[in-house]
C-alpha positions in Angstrom: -12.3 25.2 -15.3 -12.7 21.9 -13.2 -13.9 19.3 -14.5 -16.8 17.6 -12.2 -16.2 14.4 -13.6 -12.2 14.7 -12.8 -11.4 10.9 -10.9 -8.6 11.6 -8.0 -5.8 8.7 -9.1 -6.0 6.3 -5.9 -2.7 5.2 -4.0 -1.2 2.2 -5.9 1.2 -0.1 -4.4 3.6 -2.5 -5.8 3.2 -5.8 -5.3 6.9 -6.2 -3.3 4.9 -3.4 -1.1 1.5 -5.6 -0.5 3.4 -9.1 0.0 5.9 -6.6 2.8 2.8 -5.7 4.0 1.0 -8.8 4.3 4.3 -10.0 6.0 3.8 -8.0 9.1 0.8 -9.8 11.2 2.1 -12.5 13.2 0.7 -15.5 12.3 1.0 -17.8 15.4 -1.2 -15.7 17.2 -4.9 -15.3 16.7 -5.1 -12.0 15.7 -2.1 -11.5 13.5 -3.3 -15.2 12.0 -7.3 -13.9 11.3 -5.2 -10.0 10.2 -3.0 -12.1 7.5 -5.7 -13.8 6.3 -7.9 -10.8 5.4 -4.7 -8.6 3.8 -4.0 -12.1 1.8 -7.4 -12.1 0.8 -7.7 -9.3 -0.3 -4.4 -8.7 -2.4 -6.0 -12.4 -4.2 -8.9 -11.4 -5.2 -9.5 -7.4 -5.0 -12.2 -7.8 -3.1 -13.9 -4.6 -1.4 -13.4 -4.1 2.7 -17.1 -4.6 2.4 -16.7 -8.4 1.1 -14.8 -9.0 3.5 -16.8 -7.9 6.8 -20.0 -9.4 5.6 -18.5 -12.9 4.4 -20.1 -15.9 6.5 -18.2 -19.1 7.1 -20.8 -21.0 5.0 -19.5 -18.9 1.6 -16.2 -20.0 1.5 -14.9 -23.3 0.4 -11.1 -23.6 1.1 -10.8 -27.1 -0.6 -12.0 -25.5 -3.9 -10.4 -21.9 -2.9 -12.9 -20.0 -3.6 -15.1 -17.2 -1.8 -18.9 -16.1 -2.6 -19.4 -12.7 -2.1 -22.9 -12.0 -1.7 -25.2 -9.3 -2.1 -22.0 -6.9 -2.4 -21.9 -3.3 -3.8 -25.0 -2.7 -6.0 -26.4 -6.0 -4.9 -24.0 -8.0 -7.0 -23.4 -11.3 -5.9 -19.6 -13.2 -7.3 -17.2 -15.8 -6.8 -13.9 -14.9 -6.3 -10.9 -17.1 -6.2 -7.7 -17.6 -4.0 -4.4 -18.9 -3.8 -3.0 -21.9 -2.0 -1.4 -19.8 0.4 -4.0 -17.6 1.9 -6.4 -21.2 1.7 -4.1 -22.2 4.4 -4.2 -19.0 6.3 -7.9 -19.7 6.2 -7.8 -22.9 6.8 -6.0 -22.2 10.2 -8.0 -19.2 11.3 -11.4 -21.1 10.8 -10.2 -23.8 13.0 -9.5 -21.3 16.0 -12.0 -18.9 15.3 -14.9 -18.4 17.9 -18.7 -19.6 16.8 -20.0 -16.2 14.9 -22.6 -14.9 12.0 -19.2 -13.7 10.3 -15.9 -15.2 9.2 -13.9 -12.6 10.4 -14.7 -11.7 13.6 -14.0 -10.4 17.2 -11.7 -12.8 18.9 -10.9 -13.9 23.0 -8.2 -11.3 22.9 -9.3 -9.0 21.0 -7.7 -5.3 22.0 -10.0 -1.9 21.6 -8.5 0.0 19.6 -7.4 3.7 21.3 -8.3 5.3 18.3 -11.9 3.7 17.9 -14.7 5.1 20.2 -16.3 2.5 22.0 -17.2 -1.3 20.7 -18.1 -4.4 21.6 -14.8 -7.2 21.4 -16.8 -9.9 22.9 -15.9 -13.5 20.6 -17.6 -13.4 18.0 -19.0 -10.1 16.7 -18.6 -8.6 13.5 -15.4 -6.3 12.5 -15.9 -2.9 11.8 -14.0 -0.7 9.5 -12.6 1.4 11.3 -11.1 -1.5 12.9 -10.0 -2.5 9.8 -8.6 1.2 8.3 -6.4 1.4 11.7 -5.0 -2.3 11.1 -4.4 -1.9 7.7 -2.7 1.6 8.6 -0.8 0.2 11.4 0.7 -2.6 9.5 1.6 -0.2 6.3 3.8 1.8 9.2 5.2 -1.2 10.3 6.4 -2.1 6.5 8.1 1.0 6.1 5.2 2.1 3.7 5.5 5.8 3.0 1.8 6.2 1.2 -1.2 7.0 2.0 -3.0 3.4 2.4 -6.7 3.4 3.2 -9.1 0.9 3.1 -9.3 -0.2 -0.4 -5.7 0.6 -1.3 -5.0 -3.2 -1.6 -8.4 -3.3 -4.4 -6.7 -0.9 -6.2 -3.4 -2.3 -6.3 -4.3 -5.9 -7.1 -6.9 -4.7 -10.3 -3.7 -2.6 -11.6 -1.3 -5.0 -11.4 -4.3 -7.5 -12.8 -4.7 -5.4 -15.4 -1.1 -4.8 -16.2 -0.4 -9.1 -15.8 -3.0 -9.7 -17.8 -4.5 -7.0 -20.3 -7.9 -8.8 -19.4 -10.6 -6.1 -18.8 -13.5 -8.0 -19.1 -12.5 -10.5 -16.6 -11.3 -7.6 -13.9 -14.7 -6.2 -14.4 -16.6 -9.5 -13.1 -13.5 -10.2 -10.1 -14.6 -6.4 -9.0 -18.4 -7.0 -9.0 -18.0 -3.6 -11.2 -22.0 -3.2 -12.9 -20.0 -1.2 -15.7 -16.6 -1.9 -17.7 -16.9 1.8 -17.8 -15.9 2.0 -14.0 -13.1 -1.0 -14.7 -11.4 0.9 -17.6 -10.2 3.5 -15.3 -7.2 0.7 -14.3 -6.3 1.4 -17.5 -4.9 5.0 -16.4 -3.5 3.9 -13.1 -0.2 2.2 -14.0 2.4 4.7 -15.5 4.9 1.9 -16.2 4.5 1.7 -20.1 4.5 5.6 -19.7 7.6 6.2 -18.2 9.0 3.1 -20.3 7.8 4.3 -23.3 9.2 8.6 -22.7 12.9 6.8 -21.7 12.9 4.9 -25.1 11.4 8.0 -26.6 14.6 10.2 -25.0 17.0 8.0 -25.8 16.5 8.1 -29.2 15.8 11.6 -30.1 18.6 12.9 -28.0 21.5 10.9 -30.0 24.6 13.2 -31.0 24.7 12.5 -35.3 27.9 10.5 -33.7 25.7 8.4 -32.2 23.6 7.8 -34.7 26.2 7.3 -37.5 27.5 4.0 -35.2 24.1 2.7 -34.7 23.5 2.6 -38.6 27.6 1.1 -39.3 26.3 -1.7 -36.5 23.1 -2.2 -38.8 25.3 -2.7 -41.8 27.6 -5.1 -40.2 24.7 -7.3 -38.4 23.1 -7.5 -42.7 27.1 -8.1 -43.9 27.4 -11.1 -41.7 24.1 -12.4 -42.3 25.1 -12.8 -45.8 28.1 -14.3 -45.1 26.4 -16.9 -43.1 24.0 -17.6 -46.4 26.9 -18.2 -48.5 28.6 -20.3 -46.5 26.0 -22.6 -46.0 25.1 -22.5 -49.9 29.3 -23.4 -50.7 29.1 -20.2 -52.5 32.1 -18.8 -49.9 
């Protein structure tokens, strides 16, 4: 019987995976510098592809590190924090970006991309996502990334490792702009690590040969004799 409220388990990567990832845009050009910024971004402070394409240059304070998000998914509005490194990323980009409505925008040399129909690259304009989806794609190939990354693979992977780091639902829940802890808890279900940790102890225990099992207790034994031994030689009583 299927279950209709059955949730698909997104792709996950590791963190060595995202920082390989965000490793891959060339930063001394415009394009790889603006690309880096977003994928650095994004991996510090889960935020959705939508956040990104609608933030304006007048929400984001790089001096405090922080980012408003506003009027995001269900209308929720948040601030969002982020690390000294992608403040200098940003720092950099605003400096060379083109005037524009949106931070991250079209640039001088913007490319089309041959798997997008159509757009308009002139400086300034707002990314799409498709743009966005191909770039993130592209660079995932380039990284030697065997998954299936999509536009909010990066979300996914920073509130699992969050939650893993941290334990801290409640806070996860405001950083994703998440209306429900409901939707937040499902982290919780996402990171097999204490799974497969916990099985291995499991196994390694229950499949002991009686041999086994007989030196673990003699090592038990002699750990308590020489604790004693220790307590009577500091008492003068050895």
């Amino acid at each position: 019987m299927k279950n209709g409220n059955k949730r698909k388990i997104p792709v996950i990567l590791t963190p060595e995976e995202v920082n390989n990832l965000i490793k891959q845009p060339n930063k001394n050009v415009p394009t790889g510098l603006r690309n880096k910024a977003i994928l650095s971004l994004l991996w510090d402070s889960g935020a959705r592809v939508g956040d990104i394409l609608n933030l304006k240059p007048g929400n984001i304070s790089i001096t405090k590190r922080e980012a408003f998000f506003e009027n995001g998914k269900y209308g929720v509005d948040r601030w969002v924090g982020f690390s000294e490194y992608t403040a200098d990323l940003l720092d950099r980009y605003k400096k060379a970006r083109p005037k524009g409505e949106y931070l991250f925008c079209t640039l001088s040399n913007e490319l089309k991309d041959k798997d997008t129909k159509k757009r308009d690259t002139r400086p300034g304009n707002k990314l799409d996502r498709v743009y966005l989806y191909n770039m993130i794609r592209r660079y995932a190939k380039r990284a030697g990334i065997n998954k299936r990354v999509g536009l909010h693979t990066i979300r996914h992977s920073f509130a699992t490792d969050y939650l893993k780091r941290t334990k801290n639902l409640a806070t996860l829940q405001k950083i994703l702009g998440h209306k429900s802890i409901k939707t937040t808890s499902v982290y919780l279900h996402y990171d097999k690590t204490d799974v497969i940790e916990g099985l291995n102890q499991y196994w390694g225990k229950r499949d002991k040969t009686k041999e086994e099992k007989t030196l673990d207790k003699i090592a038990v034994l002699e750990d308590q004799l020489r604790a004693i031994k220790e307590q009577m030689t500091l008492s003068g009583k050895l």
